[in-house]
C-alpha positions as protocol buffer text, in pm:
chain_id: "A"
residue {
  index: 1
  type: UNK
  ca { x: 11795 y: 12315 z: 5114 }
}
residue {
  index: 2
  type: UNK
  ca { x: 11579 y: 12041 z: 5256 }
}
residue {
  index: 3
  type: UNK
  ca { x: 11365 y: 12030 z: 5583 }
}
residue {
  index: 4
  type: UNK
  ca { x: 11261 y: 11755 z: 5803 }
}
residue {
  index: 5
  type: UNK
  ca { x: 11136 y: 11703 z: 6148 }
}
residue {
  index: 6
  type: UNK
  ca { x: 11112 y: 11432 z: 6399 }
}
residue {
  index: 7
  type: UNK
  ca { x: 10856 y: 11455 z: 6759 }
}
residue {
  index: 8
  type: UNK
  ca { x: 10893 y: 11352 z: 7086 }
}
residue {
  index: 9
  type: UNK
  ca { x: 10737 y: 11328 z: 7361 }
}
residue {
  index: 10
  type: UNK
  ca { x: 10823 y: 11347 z: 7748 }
}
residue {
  index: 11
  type: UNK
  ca { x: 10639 y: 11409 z: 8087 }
}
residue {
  index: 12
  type: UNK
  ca { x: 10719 y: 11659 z: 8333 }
}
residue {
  index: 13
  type: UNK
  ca { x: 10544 y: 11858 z: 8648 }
}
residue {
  index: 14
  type: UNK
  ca { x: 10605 y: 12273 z: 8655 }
}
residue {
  index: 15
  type: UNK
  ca { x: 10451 y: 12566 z: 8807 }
}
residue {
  index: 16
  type: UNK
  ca { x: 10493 y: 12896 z: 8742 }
}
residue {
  index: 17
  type: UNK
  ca { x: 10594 y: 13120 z: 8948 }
}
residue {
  index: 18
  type: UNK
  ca { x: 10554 y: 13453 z: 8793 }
}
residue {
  index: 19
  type: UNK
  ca { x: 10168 y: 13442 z: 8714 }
}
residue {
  index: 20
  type: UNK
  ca { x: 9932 y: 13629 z: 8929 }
}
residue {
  index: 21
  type: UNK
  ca { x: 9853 y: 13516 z: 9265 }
}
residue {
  index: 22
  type: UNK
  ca { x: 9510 y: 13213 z: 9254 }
}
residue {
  index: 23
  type: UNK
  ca { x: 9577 y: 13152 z: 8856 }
}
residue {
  index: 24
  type: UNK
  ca { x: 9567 y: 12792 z: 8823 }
}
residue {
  index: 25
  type: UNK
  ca { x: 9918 y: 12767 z: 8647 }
}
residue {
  index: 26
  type: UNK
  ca { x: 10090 y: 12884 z: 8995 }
}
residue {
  index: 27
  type: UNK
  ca { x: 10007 y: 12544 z: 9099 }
}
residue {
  index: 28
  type: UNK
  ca { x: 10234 y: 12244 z: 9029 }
}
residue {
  index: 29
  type: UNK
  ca { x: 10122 y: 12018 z: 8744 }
}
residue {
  index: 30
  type: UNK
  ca { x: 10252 y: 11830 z: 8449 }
}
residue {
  index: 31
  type: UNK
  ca { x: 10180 y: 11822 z: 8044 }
}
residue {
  index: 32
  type: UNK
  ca { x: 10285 y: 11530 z: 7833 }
}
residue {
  index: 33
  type: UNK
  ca { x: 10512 y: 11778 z: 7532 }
}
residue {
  index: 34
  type: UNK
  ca { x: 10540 y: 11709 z: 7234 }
}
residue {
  index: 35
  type: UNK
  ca { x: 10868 y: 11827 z: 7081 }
}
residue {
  index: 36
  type: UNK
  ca { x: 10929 y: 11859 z: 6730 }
}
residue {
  index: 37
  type: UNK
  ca { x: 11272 y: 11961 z: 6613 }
}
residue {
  index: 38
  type: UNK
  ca { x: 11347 y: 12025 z: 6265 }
}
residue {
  index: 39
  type: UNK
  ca { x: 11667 y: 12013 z: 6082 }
}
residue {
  index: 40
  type: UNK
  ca { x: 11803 y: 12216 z: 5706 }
}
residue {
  index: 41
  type: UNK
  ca { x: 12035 y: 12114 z: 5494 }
}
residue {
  index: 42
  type: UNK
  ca { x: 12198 y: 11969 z: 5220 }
}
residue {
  index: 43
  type: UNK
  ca { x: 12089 y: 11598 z: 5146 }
}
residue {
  index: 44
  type: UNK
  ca { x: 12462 y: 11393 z: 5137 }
}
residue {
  index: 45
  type: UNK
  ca { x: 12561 y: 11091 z: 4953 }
}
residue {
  index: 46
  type: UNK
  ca { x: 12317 y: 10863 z: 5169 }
}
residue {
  index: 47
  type: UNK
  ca { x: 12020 y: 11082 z: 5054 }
}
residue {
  index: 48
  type: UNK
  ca { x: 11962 y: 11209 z: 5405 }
}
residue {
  index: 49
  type: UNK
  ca { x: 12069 y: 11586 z: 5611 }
}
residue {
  index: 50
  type: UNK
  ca { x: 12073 y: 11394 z: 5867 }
}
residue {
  index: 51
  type: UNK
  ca { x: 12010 y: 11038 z: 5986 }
}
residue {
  index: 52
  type: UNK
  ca { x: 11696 y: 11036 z: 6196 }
}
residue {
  index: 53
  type: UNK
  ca { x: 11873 y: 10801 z: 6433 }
}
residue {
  index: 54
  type: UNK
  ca { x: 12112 y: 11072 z: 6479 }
}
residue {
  index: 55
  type: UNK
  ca { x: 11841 y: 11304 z: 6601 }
}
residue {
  index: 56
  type: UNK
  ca { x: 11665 y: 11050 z: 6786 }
}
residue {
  index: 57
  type: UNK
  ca { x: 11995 y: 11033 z: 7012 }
}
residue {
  index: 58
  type: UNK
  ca { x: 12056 y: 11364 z: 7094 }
}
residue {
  index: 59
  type: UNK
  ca { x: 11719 y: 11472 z: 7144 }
}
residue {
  index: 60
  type: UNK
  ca { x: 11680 y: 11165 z: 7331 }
}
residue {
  index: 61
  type: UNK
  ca { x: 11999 y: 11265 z: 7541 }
}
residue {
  index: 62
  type: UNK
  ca { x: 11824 y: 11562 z: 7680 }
}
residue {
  index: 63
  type: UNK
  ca { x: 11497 y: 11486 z: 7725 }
}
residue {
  index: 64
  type: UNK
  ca { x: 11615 y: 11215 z: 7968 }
}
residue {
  index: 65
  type: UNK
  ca { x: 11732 y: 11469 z: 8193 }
}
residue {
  index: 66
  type: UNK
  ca { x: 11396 y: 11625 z: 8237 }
}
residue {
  index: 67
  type: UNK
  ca { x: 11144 y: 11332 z: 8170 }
}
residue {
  index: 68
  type: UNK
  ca { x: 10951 y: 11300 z: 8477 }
}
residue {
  index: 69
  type: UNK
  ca { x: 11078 y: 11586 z: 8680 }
}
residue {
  index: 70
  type: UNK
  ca { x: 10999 y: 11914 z: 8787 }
}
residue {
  index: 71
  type: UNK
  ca { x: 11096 y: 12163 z: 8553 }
}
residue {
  index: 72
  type: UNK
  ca { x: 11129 y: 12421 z: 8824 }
}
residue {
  index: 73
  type: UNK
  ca { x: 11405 y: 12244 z: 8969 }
}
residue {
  index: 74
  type: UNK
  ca { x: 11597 y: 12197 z: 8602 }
}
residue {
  index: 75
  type: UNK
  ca { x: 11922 y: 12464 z: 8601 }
}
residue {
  index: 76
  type: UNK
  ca { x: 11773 y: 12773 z: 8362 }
}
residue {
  index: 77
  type: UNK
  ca { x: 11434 y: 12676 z: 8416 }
}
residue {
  index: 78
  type: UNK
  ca { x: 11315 y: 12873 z: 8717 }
}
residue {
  index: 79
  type: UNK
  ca { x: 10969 y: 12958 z: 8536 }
}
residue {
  index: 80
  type: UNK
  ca { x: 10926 y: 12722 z: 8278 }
}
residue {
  index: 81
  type: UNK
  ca { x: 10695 y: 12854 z: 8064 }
}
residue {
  index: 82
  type: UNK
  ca { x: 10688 y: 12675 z: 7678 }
}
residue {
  index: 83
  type: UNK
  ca { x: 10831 y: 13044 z: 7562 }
}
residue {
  index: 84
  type: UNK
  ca { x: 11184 y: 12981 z: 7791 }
}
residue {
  index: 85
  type: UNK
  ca { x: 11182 y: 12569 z: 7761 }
}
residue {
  index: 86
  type: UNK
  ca { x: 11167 y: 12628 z: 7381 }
}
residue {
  index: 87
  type: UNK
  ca { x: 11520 y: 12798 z: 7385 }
}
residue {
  index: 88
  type: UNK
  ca { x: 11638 y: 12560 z: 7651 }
}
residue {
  index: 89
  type: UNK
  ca { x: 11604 y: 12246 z: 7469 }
}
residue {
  index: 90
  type: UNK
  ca { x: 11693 y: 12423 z: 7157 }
}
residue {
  index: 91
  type: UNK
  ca { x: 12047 y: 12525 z: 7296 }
}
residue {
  index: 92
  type: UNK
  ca { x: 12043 y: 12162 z: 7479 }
}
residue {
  index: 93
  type: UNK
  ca { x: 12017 y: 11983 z: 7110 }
}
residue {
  index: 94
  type: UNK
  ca { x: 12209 y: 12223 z: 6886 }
}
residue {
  index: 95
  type: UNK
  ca { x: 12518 y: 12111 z: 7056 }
}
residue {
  index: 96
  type: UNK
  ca { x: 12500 y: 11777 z: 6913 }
}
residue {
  index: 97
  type: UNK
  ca { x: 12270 y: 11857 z: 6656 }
}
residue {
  index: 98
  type: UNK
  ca { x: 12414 y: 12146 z: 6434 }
}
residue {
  index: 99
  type: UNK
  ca { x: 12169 y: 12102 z: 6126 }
}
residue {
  index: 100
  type: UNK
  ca { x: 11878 y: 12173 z: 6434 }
}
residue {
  index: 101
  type: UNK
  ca { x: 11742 y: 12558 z: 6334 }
}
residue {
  index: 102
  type: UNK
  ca { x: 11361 y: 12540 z: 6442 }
}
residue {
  index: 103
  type: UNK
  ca { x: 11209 y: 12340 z: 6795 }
}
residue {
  index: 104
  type: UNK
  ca { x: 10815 y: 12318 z: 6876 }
}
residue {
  index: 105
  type: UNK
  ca { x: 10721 y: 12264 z: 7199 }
}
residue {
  index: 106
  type: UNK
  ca { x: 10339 y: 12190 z: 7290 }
}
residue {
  index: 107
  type: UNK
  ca { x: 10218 y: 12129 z: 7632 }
}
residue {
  index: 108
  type: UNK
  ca { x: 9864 y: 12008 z: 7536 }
}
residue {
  index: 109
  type: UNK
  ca { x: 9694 y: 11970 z: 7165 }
}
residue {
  index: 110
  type: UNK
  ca { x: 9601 y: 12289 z: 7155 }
}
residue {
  index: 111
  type: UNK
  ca { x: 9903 y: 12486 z: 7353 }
}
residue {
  index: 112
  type: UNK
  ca { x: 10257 y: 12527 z: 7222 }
}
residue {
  index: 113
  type: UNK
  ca { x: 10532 y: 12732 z: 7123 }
}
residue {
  index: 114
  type: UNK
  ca { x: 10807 y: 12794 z: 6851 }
}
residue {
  index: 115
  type: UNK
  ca { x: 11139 y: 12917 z: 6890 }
}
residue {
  index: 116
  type: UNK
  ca { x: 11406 y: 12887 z: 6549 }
}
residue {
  index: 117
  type: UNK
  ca { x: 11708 y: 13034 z: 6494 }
}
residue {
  index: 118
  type: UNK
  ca { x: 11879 y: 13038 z: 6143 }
}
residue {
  index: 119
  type: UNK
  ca { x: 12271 y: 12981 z: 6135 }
}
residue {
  index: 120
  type: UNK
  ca { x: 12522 y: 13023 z: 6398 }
}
């Protein structure tokens, strides 16, 4: 098996809602993420697991439908925290990217997440 990953990047304004009341997250403001999605496989007859165009257009596919928006107001993502928009774009991609088994999502340089899931 053979691993490779591809980033991204998109803008979006959240708050969450389930912090403690005066923390500065239960305000609404935005993060430039970076995602990074990785892939496994085989490499096929082209040399590749996957083509990175191919990843590049369904990633790209859903991060259009949150780039510049609220998260809040994204169906699933009532409090998005990076732990639950991890699994949300992870479920988002794997449809059209089955070789997909591990997402990052950071919300600043030094603040991210990791969700993966082997198999399905």
């Amino acid at each position: 098996m053979t691993t490779i990953w591809k980033d991204f990047h998109f803008d979006a304004a959240h708050w969450l809602s389930r912090v403690p009341v005066g923390h500065k997250c239960s305000r609404m403001h935005g993060h430039t993420y970076r995602v990074r999605v990785w892939c496994r496989g085989a490499i096929d007859h082209a040399g590749m697991i996957v083509d990175y165009a191919a990843i590049a257009e369904a990633v790209g596919t859903v991060l259009a439908r949150i780039d510049h928006l609220v998260l809040n107001d994204v169906p699933g993502l009532g409090n998005p925290t990076t732990e639950s928009l991890a699994p949300w774009l992870f479920e988002q991609i794997k449809v059209n990217l089955p070789e997909l088994f591990r997402i990052e999502v950071a919300e600043s340089a030094t603040t991210g997440c990791v969700y993966e899931r082997d198999g399905d």
